[in-house]
N, C-alpha and C positions, 0 to 999 in steps of 0.2 A: 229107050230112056238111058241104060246102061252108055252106049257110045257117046247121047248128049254130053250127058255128067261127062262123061272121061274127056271132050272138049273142052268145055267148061272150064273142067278144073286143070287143065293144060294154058289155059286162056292164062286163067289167074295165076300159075306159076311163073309164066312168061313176063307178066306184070311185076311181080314181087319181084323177079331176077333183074329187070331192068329198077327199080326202084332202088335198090340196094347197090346196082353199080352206078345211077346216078350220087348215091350218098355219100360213098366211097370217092367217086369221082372230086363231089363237091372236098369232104375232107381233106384229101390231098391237095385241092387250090388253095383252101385256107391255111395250110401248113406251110404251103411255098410263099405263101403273103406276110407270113412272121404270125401266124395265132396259133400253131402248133410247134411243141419244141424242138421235133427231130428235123424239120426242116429250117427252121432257124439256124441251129445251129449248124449245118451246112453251108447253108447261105454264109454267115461269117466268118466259116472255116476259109471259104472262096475269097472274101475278102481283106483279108488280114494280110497288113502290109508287112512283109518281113525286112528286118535290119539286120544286114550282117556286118559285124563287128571285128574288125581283126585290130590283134593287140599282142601284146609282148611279155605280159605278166606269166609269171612262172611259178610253180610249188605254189607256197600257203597263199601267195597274191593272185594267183588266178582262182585258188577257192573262194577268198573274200568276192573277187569278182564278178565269179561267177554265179556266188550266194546274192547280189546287189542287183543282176541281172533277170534271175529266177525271181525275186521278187516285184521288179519291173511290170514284167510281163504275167505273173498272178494279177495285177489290177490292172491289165490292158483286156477290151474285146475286139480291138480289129487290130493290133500292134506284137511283134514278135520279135524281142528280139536273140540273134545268134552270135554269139561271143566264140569265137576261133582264134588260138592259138600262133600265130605264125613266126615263134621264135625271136631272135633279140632283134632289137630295132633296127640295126644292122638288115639281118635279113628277112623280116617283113617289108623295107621300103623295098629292097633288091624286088621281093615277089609284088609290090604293088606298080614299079615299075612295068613289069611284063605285062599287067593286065590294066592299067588307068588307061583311061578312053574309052572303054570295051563293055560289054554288058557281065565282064566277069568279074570286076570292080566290086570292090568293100561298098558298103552304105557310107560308113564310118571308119577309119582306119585312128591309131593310136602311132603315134610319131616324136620321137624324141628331141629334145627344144634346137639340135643344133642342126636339124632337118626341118627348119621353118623356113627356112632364103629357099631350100630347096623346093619345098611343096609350094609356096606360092608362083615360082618360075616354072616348074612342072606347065603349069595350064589345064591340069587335072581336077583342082579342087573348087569348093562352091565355100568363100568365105562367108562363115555364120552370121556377119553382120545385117544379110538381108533378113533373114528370120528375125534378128534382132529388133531390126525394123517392123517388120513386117507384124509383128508381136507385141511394137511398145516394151519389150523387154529389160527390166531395169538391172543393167549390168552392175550399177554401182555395187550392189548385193555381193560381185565377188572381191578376192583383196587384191587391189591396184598391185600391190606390188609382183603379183603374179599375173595376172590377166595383160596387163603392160607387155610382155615378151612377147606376144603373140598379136601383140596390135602394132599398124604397121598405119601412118597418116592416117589415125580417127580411123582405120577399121579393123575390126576383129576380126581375125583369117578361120581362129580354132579355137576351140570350148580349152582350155586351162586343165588336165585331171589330175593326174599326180606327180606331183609337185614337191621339190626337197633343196635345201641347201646343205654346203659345207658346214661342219661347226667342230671345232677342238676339243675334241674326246680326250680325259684323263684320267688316271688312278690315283684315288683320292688318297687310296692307303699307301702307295710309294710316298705319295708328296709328304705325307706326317711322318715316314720312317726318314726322308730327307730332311724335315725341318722344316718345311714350306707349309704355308696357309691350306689346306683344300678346299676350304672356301673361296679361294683366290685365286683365279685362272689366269698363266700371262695373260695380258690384252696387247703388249707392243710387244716388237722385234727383241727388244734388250732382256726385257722381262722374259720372253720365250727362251733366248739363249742363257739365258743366268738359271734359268729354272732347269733348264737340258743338263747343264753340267753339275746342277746340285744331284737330280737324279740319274745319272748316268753311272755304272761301276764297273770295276774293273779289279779283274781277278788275276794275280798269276799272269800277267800279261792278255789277257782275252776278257773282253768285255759282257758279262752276263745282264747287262740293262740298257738302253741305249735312252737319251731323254726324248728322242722326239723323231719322228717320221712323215713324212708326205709318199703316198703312191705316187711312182711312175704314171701322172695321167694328165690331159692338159687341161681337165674342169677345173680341177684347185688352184693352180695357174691365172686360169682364166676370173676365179673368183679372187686369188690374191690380187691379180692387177686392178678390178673394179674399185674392190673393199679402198681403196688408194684415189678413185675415182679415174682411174685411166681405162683410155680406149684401147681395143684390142685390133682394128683396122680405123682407117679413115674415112670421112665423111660423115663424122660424129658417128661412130660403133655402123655403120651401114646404114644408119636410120634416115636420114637425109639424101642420100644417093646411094648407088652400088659401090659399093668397097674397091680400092684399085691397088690398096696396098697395106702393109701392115706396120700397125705403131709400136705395136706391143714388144718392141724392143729399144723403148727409151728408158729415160731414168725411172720412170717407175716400173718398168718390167724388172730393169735388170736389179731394182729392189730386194724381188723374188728371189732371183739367181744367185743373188750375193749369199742372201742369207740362208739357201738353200747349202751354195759351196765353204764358205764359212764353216758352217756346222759340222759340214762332211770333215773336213780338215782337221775340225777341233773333236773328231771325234765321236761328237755326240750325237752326230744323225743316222740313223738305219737306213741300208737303201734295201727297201723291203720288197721292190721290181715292182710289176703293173697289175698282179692278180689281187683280188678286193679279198677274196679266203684267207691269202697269206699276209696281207694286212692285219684283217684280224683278228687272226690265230696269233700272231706275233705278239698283238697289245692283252691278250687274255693268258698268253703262256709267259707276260713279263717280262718279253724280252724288249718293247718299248714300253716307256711311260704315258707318253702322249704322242696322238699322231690328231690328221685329220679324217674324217669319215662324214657320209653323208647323213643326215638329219632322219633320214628314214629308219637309220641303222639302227640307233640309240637303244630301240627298246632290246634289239637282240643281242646286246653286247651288256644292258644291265642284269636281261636273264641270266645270261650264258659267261658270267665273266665271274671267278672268286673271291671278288674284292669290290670295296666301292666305287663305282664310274662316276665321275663328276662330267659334264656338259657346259661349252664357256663358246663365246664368239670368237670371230678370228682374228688372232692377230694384226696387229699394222705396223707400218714404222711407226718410229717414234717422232715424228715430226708432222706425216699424215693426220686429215682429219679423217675421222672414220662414216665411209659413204653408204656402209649396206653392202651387201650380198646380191649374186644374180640365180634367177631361180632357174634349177634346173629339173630333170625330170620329162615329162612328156604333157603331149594335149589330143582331144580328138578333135580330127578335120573328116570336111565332109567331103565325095566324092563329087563332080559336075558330073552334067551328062548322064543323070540316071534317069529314073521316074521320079519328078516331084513330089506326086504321092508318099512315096520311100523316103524322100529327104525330108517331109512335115514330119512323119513318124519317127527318124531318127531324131531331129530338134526336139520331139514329148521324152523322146528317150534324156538326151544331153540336158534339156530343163530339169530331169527327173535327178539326172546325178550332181545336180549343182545343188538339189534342197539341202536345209539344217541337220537333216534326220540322216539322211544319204551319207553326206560330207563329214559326220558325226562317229559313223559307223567306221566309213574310211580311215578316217585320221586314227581311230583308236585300235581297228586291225591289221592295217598298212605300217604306218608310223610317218603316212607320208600329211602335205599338211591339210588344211580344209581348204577348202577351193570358196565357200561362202565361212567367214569368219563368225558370221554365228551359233556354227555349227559349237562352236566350244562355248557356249553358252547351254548346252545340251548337260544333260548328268554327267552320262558315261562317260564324257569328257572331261567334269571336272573330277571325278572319280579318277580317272585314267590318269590324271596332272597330281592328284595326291601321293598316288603311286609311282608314277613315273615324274617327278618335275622335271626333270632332262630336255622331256617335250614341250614343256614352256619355256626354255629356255631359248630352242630353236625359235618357238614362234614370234618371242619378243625381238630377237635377231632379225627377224623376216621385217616384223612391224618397225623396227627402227631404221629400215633404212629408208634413205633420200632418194625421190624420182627422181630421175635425171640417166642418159643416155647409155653412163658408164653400166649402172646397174640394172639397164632396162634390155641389156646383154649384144653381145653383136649379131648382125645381120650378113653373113654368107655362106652361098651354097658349097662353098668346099671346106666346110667346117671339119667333117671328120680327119680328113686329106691333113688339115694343117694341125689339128689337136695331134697326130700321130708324128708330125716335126717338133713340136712341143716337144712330145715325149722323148724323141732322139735324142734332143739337144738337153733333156734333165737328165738323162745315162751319160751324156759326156760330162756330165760334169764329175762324176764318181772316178772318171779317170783321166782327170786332172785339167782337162780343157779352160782354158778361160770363158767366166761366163758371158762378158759380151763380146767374146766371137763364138761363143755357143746361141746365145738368140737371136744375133745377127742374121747366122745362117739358115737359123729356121724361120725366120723372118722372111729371108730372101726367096726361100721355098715355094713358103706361103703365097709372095709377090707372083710367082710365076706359076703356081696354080692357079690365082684370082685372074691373071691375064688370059689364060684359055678358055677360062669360064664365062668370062665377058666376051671373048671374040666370041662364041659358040652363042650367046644371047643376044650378038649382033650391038654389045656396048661397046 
């Protein structure tokens, strides 16, 4: 009896052990089917399409964007994205050259406006207007006058992101110890130069004020020739054919040049060299009154300055009508050639930084501008214009100008190539050169960059 029982009860062990690993068994199918969580979330872990993002932003601007990114991906479950570093736009194109084509290729890359002739020639990128398509996407949502630069015959190449114009930065308290309105910024050539020489002083023979400055750089250039309505190459700005040569050394360039050498002559211009620090450490330590700076700058020159900054549009002649500004700044493009998978997930990303909320956040911790213009319809916005009106001074700037070719910026790929003849040809003029055989010859430069670029593209 003793041995039955001990079968028996061996029988029903064996029973129960297999009952228990059928359960278990079962368990674990239904976990991997999504009705338990630790397999779920596996399973999504696997799925989750990752975006990597290479960009250019540095110090506090890569924290904003990094804080806009982190929250992206807090409300994604199958989307990630990876925000990377790759130093100035300079040399992140250099590193996207080495790897476009390749599966080592950004999702997304961030690219500065005078690197748009270049990435669409590349043959590397995937222009967003298919998604755009693809999505019913209503573009109108961003502001024309930015999203324009980036569209090229009805199509959008790159998402628009941060985005800045030139505007005429000055000391409101020089201008009252001079006599001058502060409410009153030049807007023309004469008014700029009569304004210079009210604040401009001079000591002992050595000048402790200068009235007015421009960087050594060829975007101001490039924005004074527009503001004027002139093209900077042919075939209307590149927008109609590829560029074959350059205009921007006719009467309206050498505009520019006049009134840059003019001033030098009379004294009143700083030539303050090509670094943006020593810009404006110059305009905060007094030693100019007015210069030009970029629109994003604003807020850190009202922090950081002893005195009141006032914010005003740029100059023209006095006989010009005034056309608007060309925006400058950067956009993201998307890589070809990847996984489409990856590229629908970077468009939820580029949709995600175009909303009111997003663009809102930006504009008000950047200084750069909104990319959707409703964004300043938001508080923190109008809160942030009580405080800062500087910043609505750029955007009404932005808002007034006129589409059309001059301000919808030019179109080629050796843009950096010839902004750095620009710059040559603005250092000759500090040492006496005439200014139109100074743009002439950077003109001629330019021509002969654009020539190799076109035979190399088989134009």
């Amino acid at each position: 009896m003793k041995q039955k029982f001990l079968i028996v009860l061996s029988a029903l062990f064996l029973l129960l052990l297999s009952a228990c690993s059928s359960t278990n068994t079962g368990t674990n199918g239904s976990e991997a089917e999504g009705e338990g969580t630790e397999g779920t979330n596996t399973e999504e872990t696997a799925e989750k399409q990752e975006v990597v993002f290479w960009h250019a932003m540095s110090g506090e601007l890569e924290t904003v964007l990094n804080d806009i990114v982190a929250d992206f991906n807090e409300s994604q479950e199958n989307i990630e994205v990876k925000p990377i570093f790759q130093g100035t736009y300079e040399e992140a194109l250099t590193k996207f050259n080495t790897v476009a084509g390749t599966e080592d290729a950004p999702t997304i890359m961030q690219t500065f406006e005078v690197g748009t002739k270049y990435m669409i020639d590349s043959g590397h990128i995937q222009p967003v207007q298919k998604f755009i398509d693809e999505d019913n996407y209503d573009t109108s949502q961003w502001e024309e006058n930015i999203s324009n630069y980036y569209s090229v015959d009805g199509e959008q190449y790159s998402m628009p992101f941060n985005s800045s114009t030139p505007i005429l930065v000055y000391n409101k308290d020089a201008f009252k110890e001079a006599g001058l309105d502060p409410e009153k910024a030049p807007m023309t050539y004469s008014e700029l130069k009569d304004a210079a020489k009210k604040l401009t002083k001079t000591e002992d023979g050595e000048t402790s004020q200068y009235g007015f400055s421009i960087l050594n750089y060829g975007w101001f250039f490039e924005e004074m020739l527009a503001e004027q309505g002139g093209h900077y190459v042919d075939n209307e700005n590149g927008r109609s054919g590829n560029a074959t040569k350059a205009t921007f050394n006719d009467e309206l360039g050498l505009n520019v040049f006049n009134l840059i050498s003019e001033m030098h002559k009379e004294g009143t211009f700083f030539n303050v060299g090509q670094n943006w620090d020593d810009m404006r450490a110059a305009f905060q330590s007094g030693k100019i009154a007015m210069y030009l700076d970029s629109s994003a700058g604003i807020k850190a020159m009202v922090d950081n300055s002893d005195f009141e900054v006032g914010a005003s549009y740029l100059p023209i002649p006095d006989d010009a009508d005034r056309e608007g500004v060309i925006i400058g700044g950067a956009s993201v493009w998307m890589s070809s050639g990847i996984n489409e998978d990856k590229q629908k997930a970077a468009w939820e990303f580029m949709k995600y930084l175009t909303t009111p909320e997003v663009q809102a956040e930006w504009h008000v911790k950047s200084g750069y501008f909104a990319i959707n213009p409703a964004a300043y319809d938001q508080d923190i916005v109008k809160k942030e214009w009580e405080k800062y009106p500087q910043l609505k001074v750029t955007v009404d700037q932005l808002r007034e100008t006129k589409k059309g070719t001059a301000t919808q910026g030019a179109l080629i790929s050796v843009f950096p190539e010839s902004r750095q003849k620009v710059v040559s040809a603005m250092e000759s003029l500090y040492q006496g050169m005439d200014p139109k055989e100074a743009l002439d010859q950077a003109a001629e430069e330019t021509n002969r960059a654009l020539e190799v670029a076109n035979k190399k593209q088989g134009n």
